[in-house]
C-alpha positions in Angstrom: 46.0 26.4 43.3 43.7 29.5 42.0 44.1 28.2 38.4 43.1 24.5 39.4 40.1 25.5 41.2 39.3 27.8 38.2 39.7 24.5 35.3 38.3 22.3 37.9 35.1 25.0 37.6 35.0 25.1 34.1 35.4 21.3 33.7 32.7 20.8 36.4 30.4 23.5 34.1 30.8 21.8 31.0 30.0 18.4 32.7 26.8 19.9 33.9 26.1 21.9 30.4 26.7 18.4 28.7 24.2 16.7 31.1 21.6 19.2 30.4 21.4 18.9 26.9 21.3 15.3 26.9 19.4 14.0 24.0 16.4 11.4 24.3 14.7 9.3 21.8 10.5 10.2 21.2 8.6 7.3 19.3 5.8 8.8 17.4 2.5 6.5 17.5 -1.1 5.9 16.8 -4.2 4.1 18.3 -6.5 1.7 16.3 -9.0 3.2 15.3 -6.6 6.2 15.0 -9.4 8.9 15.8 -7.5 9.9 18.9 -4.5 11.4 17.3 -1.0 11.9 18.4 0.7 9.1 20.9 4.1 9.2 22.2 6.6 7.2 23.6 10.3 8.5 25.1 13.3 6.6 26.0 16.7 7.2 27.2 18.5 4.0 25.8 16.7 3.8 22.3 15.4 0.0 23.2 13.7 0.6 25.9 10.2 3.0 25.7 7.6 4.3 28.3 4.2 5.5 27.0 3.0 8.7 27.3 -0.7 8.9 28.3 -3.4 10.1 26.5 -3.1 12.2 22.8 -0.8 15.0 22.6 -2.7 16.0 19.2 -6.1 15.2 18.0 -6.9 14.8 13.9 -9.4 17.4 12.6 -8.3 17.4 8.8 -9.2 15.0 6.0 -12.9 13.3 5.2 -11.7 10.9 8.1 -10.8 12.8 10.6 -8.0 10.4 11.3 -4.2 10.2 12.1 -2.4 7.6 11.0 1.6 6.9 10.7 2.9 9.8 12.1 6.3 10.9 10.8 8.1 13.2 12.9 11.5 15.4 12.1 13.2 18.1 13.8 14.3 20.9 12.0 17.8 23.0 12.5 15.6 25.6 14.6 14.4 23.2 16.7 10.9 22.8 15.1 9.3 19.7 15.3 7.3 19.2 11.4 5.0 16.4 11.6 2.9 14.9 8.6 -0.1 11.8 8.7 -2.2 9.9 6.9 -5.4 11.8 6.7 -8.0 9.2 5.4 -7.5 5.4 4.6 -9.1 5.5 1.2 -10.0 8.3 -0.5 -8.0 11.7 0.4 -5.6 13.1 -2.2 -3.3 14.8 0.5 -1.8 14.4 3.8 -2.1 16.2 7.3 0.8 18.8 8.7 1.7 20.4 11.8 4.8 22.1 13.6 5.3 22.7 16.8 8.4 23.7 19.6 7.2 21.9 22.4 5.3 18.7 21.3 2.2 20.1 23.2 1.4 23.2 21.8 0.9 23.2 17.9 0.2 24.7 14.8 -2.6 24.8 12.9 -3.6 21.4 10.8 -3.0 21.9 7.3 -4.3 19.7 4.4 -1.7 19.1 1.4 -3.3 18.1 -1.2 -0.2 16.1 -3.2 -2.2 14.4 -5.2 -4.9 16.5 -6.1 -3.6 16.7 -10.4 -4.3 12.9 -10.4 -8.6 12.5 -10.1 -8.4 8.6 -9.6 -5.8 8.8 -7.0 -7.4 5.7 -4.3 -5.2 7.0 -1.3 -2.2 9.1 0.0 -0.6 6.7 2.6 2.1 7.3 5.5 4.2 10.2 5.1 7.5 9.9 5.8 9.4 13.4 6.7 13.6 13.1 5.6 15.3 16.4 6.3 18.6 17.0 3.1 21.4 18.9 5.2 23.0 19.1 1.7 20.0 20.8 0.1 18.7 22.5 3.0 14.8 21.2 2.3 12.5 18.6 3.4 11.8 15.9 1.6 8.1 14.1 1.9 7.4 10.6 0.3 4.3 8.3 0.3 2.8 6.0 -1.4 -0.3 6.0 -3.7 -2.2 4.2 -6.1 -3.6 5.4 -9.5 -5.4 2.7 -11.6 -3.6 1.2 -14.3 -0.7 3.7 -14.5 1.7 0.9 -14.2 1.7 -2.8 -14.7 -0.7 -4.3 -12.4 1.4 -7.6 -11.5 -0.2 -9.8 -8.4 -1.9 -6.7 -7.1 -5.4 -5.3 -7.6 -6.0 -1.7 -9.7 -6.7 -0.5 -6.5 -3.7 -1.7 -4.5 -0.9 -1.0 -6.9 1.2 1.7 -5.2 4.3 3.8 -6.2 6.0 6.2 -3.8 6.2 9.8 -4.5 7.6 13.0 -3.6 7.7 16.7 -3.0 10.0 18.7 -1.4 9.6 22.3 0.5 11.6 24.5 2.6 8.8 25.7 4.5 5.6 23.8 4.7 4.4 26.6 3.0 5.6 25.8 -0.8 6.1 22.8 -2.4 7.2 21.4 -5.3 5.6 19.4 -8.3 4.9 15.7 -7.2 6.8 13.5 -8.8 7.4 9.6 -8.9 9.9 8.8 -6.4 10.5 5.2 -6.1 9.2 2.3 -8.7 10.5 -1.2 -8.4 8.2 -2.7 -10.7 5.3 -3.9 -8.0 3.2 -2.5 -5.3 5.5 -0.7 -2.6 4.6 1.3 -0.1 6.5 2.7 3.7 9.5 4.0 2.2 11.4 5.5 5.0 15.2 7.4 3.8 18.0 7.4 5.7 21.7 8.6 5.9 24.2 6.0 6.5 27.2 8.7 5.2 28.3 11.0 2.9 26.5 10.3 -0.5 25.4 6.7 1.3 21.9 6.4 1.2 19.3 3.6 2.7 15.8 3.1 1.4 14.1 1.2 3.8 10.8 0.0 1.9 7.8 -2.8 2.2 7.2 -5.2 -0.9 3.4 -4.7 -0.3 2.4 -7.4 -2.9 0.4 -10.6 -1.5 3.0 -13.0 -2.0 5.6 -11.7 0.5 4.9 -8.2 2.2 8.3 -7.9 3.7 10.9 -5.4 4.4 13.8 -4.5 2.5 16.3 -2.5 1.7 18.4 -0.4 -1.3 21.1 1.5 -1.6 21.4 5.3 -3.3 24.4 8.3 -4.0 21.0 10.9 -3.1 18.0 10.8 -0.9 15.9 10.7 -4.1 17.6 8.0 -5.6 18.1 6.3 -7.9 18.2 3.2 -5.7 20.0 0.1 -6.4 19.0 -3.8 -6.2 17.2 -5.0 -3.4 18.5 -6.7 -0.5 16.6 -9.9 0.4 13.5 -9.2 2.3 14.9 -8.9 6.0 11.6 -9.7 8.1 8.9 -12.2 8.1 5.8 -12.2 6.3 3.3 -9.7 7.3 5.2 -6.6 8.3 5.4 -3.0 8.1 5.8 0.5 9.2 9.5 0.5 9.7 11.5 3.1 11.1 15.6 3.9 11.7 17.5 5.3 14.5 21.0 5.5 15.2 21.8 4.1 18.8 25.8 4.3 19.3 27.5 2.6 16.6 24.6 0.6 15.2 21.5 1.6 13.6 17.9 0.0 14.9 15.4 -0.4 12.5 11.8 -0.8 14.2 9.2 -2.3 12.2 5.5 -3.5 13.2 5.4 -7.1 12.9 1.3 -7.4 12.4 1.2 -10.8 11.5 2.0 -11.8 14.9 0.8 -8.7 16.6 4.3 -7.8 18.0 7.0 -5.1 17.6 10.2 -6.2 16.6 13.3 -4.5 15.5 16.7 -5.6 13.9 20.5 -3.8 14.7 23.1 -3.2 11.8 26.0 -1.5 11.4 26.1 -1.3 7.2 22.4 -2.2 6.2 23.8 -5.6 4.5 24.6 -7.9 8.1 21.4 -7.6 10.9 20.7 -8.9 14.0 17.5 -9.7 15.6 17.0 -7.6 18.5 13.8 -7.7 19.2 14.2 -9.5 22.9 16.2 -6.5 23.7 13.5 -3.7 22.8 10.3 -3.2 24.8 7.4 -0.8 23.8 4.2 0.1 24.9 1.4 -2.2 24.3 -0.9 -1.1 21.2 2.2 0.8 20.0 1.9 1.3 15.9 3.7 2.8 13.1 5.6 6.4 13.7 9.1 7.5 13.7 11.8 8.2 16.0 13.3 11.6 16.5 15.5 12.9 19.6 14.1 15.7 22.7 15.9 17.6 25.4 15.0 16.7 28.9 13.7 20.1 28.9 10.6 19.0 25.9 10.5 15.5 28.0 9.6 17.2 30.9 6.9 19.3 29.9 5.1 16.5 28.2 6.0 14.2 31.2 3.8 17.2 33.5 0.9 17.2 31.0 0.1 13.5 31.6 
């Protein structure tokens, strides 16, 4: 009987332990005009998302003094790294910030990617992907530099690439290289691991004709990446972002031609679902990423409201 009550404790323990280190999902966000800074939204079923009130961190780098797209990671130490567009034309860098909490953060640092290239129009939405093989962060976005590649449908001044630099600290970075060049104006790349050595670039034909989402397929996070998929939303959208919900991955993207959020459920990246009737978010909700927070971090920002 002793040694049943005893496992019966340690099961009972372990139950508990389990329940308090239950993982949530955080949606990263912005507000039009995006001057406010840092909005957040948690939820416990990954479709589902309450608002958190007010800015959790206000923009005070860049000409603009803006935060757009904020991407969001968490690191192996539990560090939150977060990155933003800085200024909507103009800037040669991008805004970053770490914190533990989500409430109490680090200085604002400007990195100035793109400072080697003097014509450089804009340094747009960040995207944060952490390499478990490599150890190191790796930071895309898009840019345009005047008649560095063939101009196609889209104006000098709106033909973007995606590029890349990768640190293991925030505090070094690599070169900046070309990441990702289809052959036309691309820009909110966002990287994800479907497995080992099975990688999905989730991207945005940005040229007038079709400004749709799609997909490739890569052996690395930096590529090289495969043919297309066909585009997988309708025309006028953007800002997608990928989370892993049980078995099937949701990728949330902002549907602006309609003024809606919408998102699509796969299991592979090649068969999706419309799932946007199942998903609700809060209203003026636009372009972030999801990450996951203890009940613990939940908590504190649910007492700061």
């Amino acid at each position: 009987m002793k040694k049943i009550v005893i496992i019966l404790t340690l099961l009972l323990s372990a139950v508990s332990y389990s329940q308090k280190k239950k993982e949530l999902y955080l949606f990263t966000s912005f507000r039009e005009p995006a001057t406010e800074g840092l909005y957040l939204a948690y939820s416990e079923d990954g479709y589902n998302w309450k608002g958190l009130e007010g800015s959790f961190l206000k923009p005070e780098i860049g000409a603009s003094k803006i935060m757009r797209d904020p991407s969001i990671t968490k690191g192996a130490d539990g560090t939150y790294h977060m990155v933003w567009t800085t200024d909507w034309k103009g800037g040669n860098g991008f805004g970053y910030a770490n914190s533990k909490d989500l409430m109490h953060w680090s200085e604002q640092q400007y990195i100035p990617v793109m400072k080697h290239e003097p014509e450089v129009v804009n340094v747009w939405a960040p995207e944060i992907f952490y390499d478990d093989v490599k150890k190191e962060y790796i930071i895309i976005w898009a840019s345009t530099i005047p008649f560095r590649f063939e101009k196609g449908v889209e104006d000098e001044k709106n033909n973007h690439r995606m590029y890349y630099v990768t640190t293991k600290d925030f505090k070094t970075f690599s070169d900046t290289k070309l990441y990702y060049d289809p052959g036309f104006s691309v820009i909110d790349c966002v990287i994800v691991k479907k497995g080992k050595k099975v990688y999905v670039l989730v991207l945005k034909d940005n040229t007038r004709p079709n400004r749709k989402i799609e997909v490739a397929f890569g052996k690395t996070p930096l590529g090289p990446f495969g043919k297309r998929s066909e585009p997988l939303t309708e025309y006028l959208s953007e800002g997608p972002t990928v989370v892993k919900v049980g078995k099937n991955w949701l990728l949330y993207y902002d549907n602006y031609g309609s003024k809606n959020y919408k998102a699509l459920s796969t299991t592979d990246f090649v068969h999706f679902e419309d799932v946007s009737s199942k998903i609700s978010l809060p209203q003026g909700h636009k372009h972030g990423t999801i990450t996951t927070i203890s009940e613990e971090v939940l908590k504190g920002l649910l007492e700061k409201k």
